[in-house]
C-alpha positions in Angstrom: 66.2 8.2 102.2 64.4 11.1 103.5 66.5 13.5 101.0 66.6 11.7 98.3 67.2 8.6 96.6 68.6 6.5 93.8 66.7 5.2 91.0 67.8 3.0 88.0 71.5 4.3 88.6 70.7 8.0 89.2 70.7 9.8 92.5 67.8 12.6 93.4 66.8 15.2 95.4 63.4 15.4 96.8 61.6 18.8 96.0 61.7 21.2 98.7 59.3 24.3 99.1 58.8 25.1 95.3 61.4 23.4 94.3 61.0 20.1 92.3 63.0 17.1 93.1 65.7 17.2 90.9 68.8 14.7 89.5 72.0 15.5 91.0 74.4 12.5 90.2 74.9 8.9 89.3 75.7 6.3 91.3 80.0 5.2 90.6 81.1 2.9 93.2 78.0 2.0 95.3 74.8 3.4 96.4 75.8 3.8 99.9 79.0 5.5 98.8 77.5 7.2 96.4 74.8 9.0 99.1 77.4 9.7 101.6 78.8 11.7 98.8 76.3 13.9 98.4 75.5 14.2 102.2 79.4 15.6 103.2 78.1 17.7 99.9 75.5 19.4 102.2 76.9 19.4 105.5 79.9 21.3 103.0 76.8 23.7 102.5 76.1 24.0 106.6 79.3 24.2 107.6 79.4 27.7 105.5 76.2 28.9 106.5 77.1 28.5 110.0 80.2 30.6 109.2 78.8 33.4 108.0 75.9 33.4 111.0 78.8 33.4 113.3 80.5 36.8 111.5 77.1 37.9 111.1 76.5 37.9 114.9 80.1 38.7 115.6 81.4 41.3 113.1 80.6 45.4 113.1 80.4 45.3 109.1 77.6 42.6 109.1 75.8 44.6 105.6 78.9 43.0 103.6 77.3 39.6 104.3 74.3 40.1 102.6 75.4 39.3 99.3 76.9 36.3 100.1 74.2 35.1 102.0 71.7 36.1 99.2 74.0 34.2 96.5 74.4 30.8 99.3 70.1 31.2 99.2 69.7 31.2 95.8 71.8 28.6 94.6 70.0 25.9 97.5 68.1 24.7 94.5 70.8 24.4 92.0 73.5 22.3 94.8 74.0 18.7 93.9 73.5 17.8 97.6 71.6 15.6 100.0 70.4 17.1 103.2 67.6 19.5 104.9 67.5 22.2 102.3 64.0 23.7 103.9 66.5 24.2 107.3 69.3 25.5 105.4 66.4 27.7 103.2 64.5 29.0 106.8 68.6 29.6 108.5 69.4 32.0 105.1 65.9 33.4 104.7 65.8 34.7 108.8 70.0 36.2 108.2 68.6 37.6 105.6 65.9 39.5 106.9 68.2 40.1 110.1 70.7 41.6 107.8 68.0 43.3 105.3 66.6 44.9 108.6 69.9 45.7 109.8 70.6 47.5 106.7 67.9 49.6 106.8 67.9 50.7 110.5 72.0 51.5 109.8 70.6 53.4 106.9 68.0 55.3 109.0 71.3 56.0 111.4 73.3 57.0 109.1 70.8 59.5 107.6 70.4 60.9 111.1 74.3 61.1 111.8 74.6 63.3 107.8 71.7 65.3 108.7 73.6 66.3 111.7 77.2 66.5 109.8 75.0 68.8 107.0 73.6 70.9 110.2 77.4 71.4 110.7 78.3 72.0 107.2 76.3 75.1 107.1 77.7 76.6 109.7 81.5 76.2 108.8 80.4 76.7 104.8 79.5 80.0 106.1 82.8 81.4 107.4 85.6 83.3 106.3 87.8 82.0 108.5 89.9 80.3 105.6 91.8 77.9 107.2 90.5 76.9 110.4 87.4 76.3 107.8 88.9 74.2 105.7 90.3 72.0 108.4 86.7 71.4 109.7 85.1 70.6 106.3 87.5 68.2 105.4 87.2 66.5 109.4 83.4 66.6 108.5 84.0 65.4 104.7 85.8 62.4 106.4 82.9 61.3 108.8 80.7 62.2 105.9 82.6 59.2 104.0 82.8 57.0 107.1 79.2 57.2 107.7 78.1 55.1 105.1 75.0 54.8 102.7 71.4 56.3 103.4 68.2 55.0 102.3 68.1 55.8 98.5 64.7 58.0 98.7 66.8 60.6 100.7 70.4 59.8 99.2 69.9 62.1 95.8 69.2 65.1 98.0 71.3 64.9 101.2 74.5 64.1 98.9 73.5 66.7 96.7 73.2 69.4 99.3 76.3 68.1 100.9 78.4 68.6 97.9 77.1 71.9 97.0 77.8 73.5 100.2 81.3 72.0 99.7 81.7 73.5 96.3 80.5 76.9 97.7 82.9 76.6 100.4 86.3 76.2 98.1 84.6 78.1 95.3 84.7 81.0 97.8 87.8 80.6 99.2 89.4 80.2 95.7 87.8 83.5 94.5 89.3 85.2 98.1 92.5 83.8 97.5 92.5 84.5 93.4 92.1 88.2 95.1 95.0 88.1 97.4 96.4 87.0 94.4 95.9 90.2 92.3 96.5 92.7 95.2 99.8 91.0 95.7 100.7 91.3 92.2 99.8 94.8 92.4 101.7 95.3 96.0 104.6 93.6 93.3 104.2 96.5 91.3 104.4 98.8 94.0 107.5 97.5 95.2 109.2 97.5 91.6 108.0 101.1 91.5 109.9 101.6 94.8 113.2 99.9 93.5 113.1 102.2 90.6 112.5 105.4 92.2 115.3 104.1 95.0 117.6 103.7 92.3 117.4 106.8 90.6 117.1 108.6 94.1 120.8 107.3 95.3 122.2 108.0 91.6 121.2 111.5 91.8 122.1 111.7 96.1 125.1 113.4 96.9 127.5 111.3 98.5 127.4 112.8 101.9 123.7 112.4 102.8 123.5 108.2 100.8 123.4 107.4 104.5 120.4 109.5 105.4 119.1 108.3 102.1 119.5 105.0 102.4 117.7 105.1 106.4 114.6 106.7 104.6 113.9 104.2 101.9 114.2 101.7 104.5 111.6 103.7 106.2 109.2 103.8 103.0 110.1 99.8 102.4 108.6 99.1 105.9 105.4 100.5 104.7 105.1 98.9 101.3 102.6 96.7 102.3 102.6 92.3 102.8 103.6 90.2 99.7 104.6 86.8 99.4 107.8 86.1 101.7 109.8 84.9 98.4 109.0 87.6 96.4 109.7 90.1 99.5 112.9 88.3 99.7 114.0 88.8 96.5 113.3 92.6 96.3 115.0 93.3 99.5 118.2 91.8 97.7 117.8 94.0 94.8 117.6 96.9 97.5 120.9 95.8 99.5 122.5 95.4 95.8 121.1 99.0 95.6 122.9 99.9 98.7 126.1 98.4 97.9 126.3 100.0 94.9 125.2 103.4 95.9 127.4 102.9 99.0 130.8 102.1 97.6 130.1 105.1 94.7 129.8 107.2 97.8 132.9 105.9 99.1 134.8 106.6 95.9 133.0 110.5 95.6 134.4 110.6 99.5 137.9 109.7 98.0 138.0 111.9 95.2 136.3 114.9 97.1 139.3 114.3 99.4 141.6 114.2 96.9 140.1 117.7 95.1 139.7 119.5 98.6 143.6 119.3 99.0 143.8 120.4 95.9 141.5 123.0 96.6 143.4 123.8 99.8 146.4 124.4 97.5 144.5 126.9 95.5 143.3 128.9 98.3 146.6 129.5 100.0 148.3 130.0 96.7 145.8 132.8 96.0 146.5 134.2 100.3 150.1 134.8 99.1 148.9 136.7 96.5 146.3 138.7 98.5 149.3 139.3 101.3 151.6 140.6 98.5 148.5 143.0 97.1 147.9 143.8 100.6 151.3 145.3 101.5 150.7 147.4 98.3 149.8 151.0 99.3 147.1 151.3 96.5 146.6 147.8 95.2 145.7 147.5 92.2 142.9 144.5 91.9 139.2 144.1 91.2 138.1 142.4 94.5 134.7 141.2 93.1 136.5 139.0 90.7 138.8 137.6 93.5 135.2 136.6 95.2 134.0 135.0 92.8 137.4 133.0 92.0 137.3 132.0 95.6 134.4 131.0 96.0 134.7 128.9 92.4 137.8 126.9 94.0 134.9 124.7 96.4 135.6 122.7 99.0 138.7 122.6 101.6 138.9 120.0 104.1 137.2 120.9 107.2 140.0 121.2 109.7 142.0 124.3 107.4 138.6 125.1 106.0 137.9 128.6 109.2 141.8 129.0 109.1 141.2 129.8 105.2 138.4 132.0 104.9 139.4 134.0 108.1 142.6 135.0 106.4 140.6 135.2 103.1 138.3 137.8 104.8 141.2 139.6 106.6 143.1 140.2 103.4 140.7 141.0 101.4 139.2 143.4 104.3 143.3 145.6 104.0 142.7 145.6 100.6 139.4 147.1 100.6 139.8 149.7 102.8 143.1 150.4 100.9 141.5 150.6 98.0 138.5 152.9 99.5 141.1 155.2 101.4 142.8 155.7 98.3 140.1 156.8 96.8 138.8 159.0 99.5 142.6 160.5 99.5 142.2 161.3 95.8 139.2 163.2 97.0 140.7 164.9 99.3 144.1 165.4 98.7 144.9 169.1 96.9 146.6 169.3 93.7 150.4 169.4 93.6 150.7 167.9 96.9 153.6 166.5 98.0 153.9 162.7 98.9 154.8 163.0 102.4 151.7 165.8 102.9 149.4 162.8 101.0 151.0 160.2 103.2 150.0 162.3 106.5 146.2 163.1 104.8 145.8 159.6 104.3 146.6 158.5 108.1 144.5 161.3 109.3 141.6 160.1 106.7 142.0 156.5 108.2 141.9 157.5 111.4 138.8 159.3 111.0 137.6 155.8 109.3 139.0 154.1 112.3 137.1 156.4 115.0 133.4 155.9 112.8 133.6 152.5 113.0 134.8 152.2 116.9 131.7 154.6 117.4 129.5 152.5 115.4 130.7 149.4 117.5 130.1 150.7 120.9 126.7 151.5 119.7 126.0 148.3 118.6 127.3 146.4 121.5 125.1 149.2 123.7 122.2 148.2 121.9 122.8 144.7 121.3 122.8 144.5 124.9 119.5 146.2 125.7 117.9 143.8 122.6 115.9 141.0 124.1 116.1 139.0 121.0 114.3 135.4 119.7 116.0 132.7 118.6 118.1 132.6 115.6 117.9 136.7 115.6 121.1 136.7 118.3 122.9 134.5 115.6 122.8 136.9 112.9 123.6 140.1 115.9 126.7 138.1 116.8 127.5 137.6 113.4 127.1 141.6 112.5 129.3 142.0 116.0 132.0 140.2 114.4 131.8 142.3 111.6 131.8 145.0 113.4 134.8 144.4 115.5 136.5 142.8 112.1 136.6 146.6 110.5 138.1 147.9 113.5 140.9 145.5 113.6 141.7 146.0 110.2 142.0 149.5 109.8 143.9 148.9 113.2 146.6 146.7 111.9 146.2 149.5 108.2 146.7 152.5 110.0 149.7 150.7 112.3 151.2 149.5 108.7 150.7 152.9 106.9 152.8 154.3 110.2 155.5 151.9 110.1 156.1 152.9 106.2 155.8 156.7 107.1 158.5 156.0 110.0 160.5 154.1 107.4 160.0 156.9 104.6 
């Protein structure tokens, strides 16, 4: 047989290229038998290496058939088979060069495409542009991995540089971010420092101006600066629970201030009687300074009696002062061992003299007052010295019409 053949009950192979002939088998049933054996064993062998020249021609990934074509090449001279191993060896030997070439142009490719990607790198690796960034290095670092192997003279370097622009990249962007990191934690601070001050600031407010308080630290939160939308969360909870708090103790002071200004109303009119009985008193005897201050000590009336109050307040204490000053002025002027009804008669001449100074006085002033071109906030305080003014007149008015009706009486 051309391939082999069968001596003293043991089948060979014929050498082939360097490859001695060798003993593969013994002959079991027959000879024939026994060869046709070993040739299926071979066309076993072509049938294969016909299959992997198809996917070699056929398939994109043909470098993962190198090995297997390598391994079918090597073991020719260890088969137990009858056939053309010089065909099979020449049909492996050209895939293999086919493949070994194929490899090393896709390696010269593939160098070119990473040189390109590495061109790219550079550029994005540069930026500070933190996100859109770090979406194009990772679409590069995935065409990077799809690319496949270079030629192993250039791999140590081009891998290298690729990885350290990488590192660079998210070494950079972890230091920026390990930044943000700090000034929020110090923009934290800040807004802790603002809770606290808040706090104290509505504890000390009075209740009437919490509102206008409570509108300006919203004011001052608005510039506090950006933190992390959790943590900002949180701390404008603890400033609503601030809010709440400070609003409903505001509420309460509201209550109670009611409460006391009713009182307070009580006070005041309780001391008008007594300033009306004083007040019908020819000389009353009081020390109006003291009432003043008393007055003035009682605090707040609600504010729809609170005019009423203090324009009765200034009326009676107004009688009373001039009483008090005309009785002086009478002591002055009244001679000794006078009799009542003579005093009674110098005192309405003496208050009429009063009366006619200060009606003089106010026709000057509303002459003048008139001629004045004043700025503003000056004709507030004229107007108020008017009233004053015209207040004295009234009251030694309605004193001089009292002492008259007592004379009448007398």
């Amino acid at each position: 047989m051309e391939y082999g053949y069968i001596k003293e009950g043991k089948v060979f192979r014929n050498a082939f290229l360097d490859f001695p002939e060798r003993e593969i088998g013994v002959v079991k049933e027959n000879e024939e038998a026994t060869m046709q054996y070993f040739i299926e064993k071979f066309e076993s062998l072509t049938k294969e290496i016909e299959e992997v020249k198809e996917k070699v021609e056929t398939q994109t990934n043909k470098g993962s058939y190198l090995m297997k074509v390598s391994n079918l090449k090597e073991g020719l001279s260890e088969l137990d088979a009858l056939g053309d191993f010089v065909a099979a060896h020449d049909t492996l030997t050209k895939i293999e060069q086919e493949l070994n070439q194929y490899i090393v142009d896709n390696r010269h490719k593939n160098l070119q495409i990473k040189t390109a990607l590495l061109e790219e790198l550079k550029t994005v690796a540069k930026s500070h542009e933190w996100k859109s960034a770090t979406a194009a290095i990772k679409e590069i670092q995935q065409k990077w991995i799809k690319t496949g192997a270079v030629d192993s003279e250039h791999k140590e370097r081009i891998e290298g540089e690729f990885k350290e622009l990488t590192n660079s990249f998210f070494e950079r962007k972890a230091e920026f971010y390990a930044e943000i990191e700090k000034m929020m934690q110090e923009k934290e601070a800040d807004y802790l420092s603002f809770l606290e001050k808040a706090a104290k600031t509505l504890n000390d407010a009075d209740a009437s101006q919490i509102r206008n308080i409570q509108k300006q630290l919203v004011e001052e939160w608005k510039g506090l600066g950006k933190i992390k939308p959790e943590k900002h969360s949180e701390f404008w909870g603890k400033l609503q629970v601030l809010f709440k708090k400070s609003g409903a103790m505001a509420r309460k002071s509201q209550q109670n201030k009611k409460a006391s200004a009713e009182e307070n109303e009580k006070l005041k009119r309780q001391m008008l009687d007594k300033l009306k009985t004083l007040g019908e008193q020819l000389a009353p005897g009081v020390n109006l300074n003291q009432v003043r201050k008393e007055w003035k000590s009682i605090g707040f009336t609600p504010k729809e009696v609170n005019n009423e109050l203090n324009e009765s307040f200034m009326h009676l204490t107004g009688i009373i002062s001039d009483k008090i000053f005309l009785n002086q002025l009478l002591e002055k002027k009244a001679r000794k061992g006078m009799s009542d009804v003579d005093r009674d008669k110098l005192r309405i001449k003496l208050l009429y003299d009063l009366l006619n100074r200060d009606i003089s006085e106010l026709q000057t002033f509303e002459l003048n007052v008139e001629k004045f071109n004043t700025a503003k906030g000056l004709d507030q305080l004229l107007d108020q010295k008017l009233e004053q003014q015209k207040r004295k007149v009234e009251i030694k008015r309605e004193l001089l019409k009292q002492l008259k009706s007592a004379q009448n009486e007398g």
